[in-house]
C-alpha positions in Angstrom: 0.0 0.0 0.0 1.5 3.5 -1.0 1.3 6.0 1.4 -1.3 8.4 -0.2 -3.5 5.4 -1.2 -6.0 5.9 1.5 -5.8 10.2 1.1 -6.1 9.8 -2.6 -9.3 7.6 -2.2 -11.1 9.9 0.4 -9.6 13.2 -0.3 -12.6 14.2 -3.2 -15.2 15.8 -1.9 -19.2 15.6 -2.6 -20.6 19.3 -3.8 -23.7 18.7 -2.1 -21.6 18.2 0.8 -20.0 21.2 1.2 -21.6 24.2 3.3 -20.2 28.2 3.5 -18.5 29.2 6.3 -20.2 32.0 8.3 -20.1 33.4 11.5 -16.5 33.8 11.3 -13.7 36.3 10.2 -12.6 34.1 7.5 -14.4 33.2 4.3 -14.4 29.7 3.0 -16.1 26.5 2.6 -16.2 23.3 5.2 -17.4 19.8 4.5 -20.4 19.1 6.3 -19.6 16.8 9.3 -22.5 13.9 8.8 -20.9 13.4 5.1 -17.2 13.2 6.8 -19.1 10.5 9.3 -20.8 8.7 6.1 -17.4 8.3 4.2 -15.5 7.4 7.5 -17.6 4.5 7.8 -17.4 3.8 4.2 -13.8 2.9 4.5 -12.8 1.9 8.1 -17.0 0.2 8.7 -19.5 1.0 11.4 -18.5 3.8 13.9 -17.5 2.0 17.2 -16.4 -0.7 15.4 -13.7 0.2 12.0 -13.4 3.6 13.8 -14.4 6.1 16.6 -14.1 9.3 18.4 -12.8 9.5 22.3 -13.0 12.8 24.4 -10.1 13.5 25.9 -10.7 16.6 27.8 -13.2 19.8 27.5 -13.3 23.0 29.3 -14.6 26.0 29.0 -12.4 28.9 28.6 -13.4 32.7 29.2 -12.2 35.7 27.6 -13.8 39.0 29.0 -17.4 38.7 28.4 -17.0 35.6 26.3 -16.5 32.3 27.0 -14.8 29.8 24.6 -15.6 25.7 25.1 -12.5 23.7 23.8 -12.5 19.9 23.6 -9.3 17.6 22.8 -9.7 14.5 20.9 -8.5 11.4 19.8 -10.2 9.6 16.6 -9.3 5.6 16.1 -9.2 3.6 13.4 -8.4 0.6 11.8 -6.8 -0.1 8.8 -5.2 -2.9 6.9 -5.2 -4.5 10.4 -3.4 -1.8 12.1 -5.2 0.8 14.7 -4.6 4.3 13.9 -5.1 7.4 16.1 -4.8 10.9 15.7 -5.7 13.9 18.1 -7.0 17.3 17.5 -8.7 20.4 19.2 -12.2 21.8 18.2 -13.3 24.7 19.9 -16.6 26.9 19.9 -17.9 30.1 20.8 -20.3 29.3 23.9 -21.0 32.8 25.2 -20.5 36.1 23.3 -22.5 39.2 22.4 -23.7 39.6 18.7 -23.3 41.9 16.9 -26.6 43.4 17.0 -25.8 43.7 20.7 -27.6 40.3 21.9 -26.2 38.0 24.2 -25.9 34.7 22.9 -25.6 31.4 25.4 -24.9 28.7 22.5 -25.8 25.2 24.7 -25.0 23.1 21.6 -21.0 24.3 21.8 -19.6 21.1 23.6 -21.3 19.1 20.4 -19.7 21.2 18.0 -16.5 21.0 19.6 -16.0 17.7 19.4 -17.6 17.7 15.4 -14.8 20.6 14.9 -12.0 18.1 16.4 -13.4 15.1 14.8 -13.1 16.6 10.9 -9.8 17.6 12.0 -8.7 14.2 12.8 -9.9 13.0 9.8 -8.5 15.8 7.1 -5.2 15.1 8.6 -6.0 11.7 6.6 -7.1 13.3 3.8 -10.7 13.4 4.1 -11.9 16.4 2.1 -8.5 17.1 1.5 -9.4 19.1 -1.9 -11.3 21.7 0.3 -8.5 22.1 3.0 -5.6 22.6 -0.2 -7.5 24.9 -1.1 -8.7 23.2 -4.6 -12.4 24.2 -3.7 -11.5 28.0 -5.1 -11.0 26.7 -8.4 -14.8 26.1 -10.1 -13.3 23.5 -12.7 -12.5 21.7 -10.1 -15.6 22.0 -8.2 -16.7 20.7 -11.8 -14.9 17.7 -11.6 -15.4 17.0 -8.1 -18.8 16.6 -9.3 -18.1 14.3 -12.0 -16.4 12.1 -10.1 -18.4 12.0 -7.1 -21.2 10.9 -9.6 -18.2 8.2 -10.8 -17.6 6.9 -7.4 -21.3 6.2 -6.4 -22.5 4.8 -9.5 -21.9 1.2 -9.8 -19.3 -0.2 -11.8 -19.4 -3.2 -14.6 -18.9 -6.4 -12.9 -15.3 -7.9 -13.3 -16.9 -10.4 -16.2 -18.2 -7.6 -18.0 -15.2 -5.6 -17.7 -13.6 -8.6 -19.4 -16.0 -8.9 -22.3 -15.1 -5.4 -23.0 -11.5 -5.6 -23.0 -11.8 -9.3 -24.8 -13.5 -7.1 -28.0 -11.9 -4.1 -27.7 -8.5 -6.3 -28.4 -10.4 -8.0 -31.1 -11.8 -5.0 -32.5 -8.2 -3.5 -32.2 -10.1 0.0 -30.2 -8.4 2.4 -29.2 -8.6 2.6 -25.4 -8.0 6.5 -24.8 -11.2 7.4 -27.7 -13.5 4.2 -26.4 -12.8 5.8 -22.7 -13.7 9.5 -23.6 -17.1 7.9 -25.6 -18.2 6.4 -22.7 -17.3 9.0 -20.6 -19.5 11.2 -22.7 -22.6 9.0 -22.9 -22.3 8.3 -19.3 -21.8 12.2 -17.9 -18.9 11.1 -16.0 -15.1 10.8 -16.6 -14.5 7.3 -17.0 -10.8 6.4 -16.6 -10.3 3.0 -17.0 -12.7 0.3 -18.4 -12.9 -1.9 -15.1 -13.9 1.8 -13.5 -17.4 1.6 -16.5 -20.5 2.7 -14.5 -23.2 -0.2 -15.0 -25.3 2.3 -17.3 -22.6 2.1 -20.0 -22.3 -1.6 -20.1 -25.0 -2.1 -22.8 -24.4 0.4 -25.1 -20.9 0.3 -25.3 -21.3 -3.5 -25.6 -23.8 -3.0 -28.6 -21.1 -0.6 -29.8 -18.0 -2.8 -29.3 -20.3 -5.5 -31.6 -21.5 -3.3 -34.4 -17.2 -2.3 -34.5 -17.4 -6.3 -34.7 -19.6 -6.9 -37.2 -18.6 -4.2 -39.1 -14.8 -5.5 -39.3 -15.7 -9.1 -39.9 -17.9 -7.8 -43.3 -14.8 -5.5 -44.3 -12.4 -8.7 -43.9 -14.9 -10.7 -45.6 -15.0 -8.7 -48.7 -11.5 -8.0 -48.6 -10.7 -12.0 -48.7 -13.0 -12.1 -51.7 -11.6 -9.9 -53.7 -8.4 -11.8 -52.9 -10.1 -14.9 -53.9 -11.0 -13.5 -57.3 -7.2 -11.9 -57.8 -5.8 -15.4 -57.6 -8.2 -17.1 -59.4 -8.1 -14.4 -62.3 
């Protein structure tokens, strides 16, 4: 196993899973924490069981009239049959004054402490990684994120199709890189390798493959006549 295998795999992130930051003095955009949950336990299984969260401490720390709630923790997981952990701090603003001049008692800010240490944890293994590095300004990426979101959930061609389809592309002598980039286009999203084929190009691009088939078999057919008739001229 490289050592960005599991980052590369996690590090894409869902646009429908990505929320604007406000409320701060930064601007910027944060995965939402129930998808970081969803595609922890994607990868390492069922929370308490391929992975978890532990508290390690939690206070509540004031500043004039505001008071800040900070949590420290640890998430597990396992992997490859190893137990990971990593640590983090998430802190939230539990008592301030808004700025229209109303005091503000958030009871919720021990939860979202821990959520804000817990999608810590997990960027630091790459989990939404593309939003962190900052690849979330760009909107042809946001473009492709898409795409390949749509790639990643859609089921792919079984291992025996994916054969069938490499069997006639060889036969049909296709070239890979223009097959790839028609499916890709029939199917709305990048296809990069054939064993990667969503399920929804499988027929068509067998009927396609076929036709290529036919086609070649009638052109060798004719071409062996008129070799016939040469020789026998």
């Amino acid at each position: 196993m490289k050592n960005t295998e599991l980052w590369d795999k996690v590090q894409v992130t869902d646009p429908k899973a990505v929320k604007t930051i406000t409320g701060k003095q930064y601007k910027g955009n944060s995965p939402k924490p129930y998808w970081i949950i969803q595609r922890a336990t994607e990868v390492f299984g069922p929370c308490g069981i391929g992975w978890g969260i532990h508290i390690v401490s939690e206070r509540f720390e004031r500043f004039g009239d505001e008071a800040l709630h900070v949590a420290q923790i640890q998430v597990w997981y396992e992997l490859d049959g190893k137990r990971g952990v990593i640590e983090q701090m998430g802190q939230t603003r539990a008592e301030y004054t808004s700025a229209g001049g109303k005091h503000i008692v958030d009871e919720d800010a021990p939860k979202k402490s821990v959520t804000d240490g817990m999608v810590k944890c997990l960027s630091m293994l790459g989990f939404a990684g593309d939003i962190f590095s900052g690849q979330w300004d760009d909107s042809k990426y946001v473009e492709w994120a898409e795409q390949e979101t749509q790639r990643r959930e859609a089921p792919c061609i079984t291992a025996a199709q994916a054969a069938e389809i490499k069997a006639l592309m060889q036969e049909t002598e296709s070239d890979t890189k223009a097959f790839l980039a028609w499916v890709s286009k029939c199917s709305g999203v990048t296809v990069i390798s054939v064993d990667a084929m969503p399920a929804i190009a499988y027929a068509p691009a067998l009927e396609r493959l076929k036709s290529k088939q036919k086609t070649d078999k009638v052109l060798q057919q004719v071409a062996d006549d008129l070799n016939t008739n040469k020789e026998t001229q």
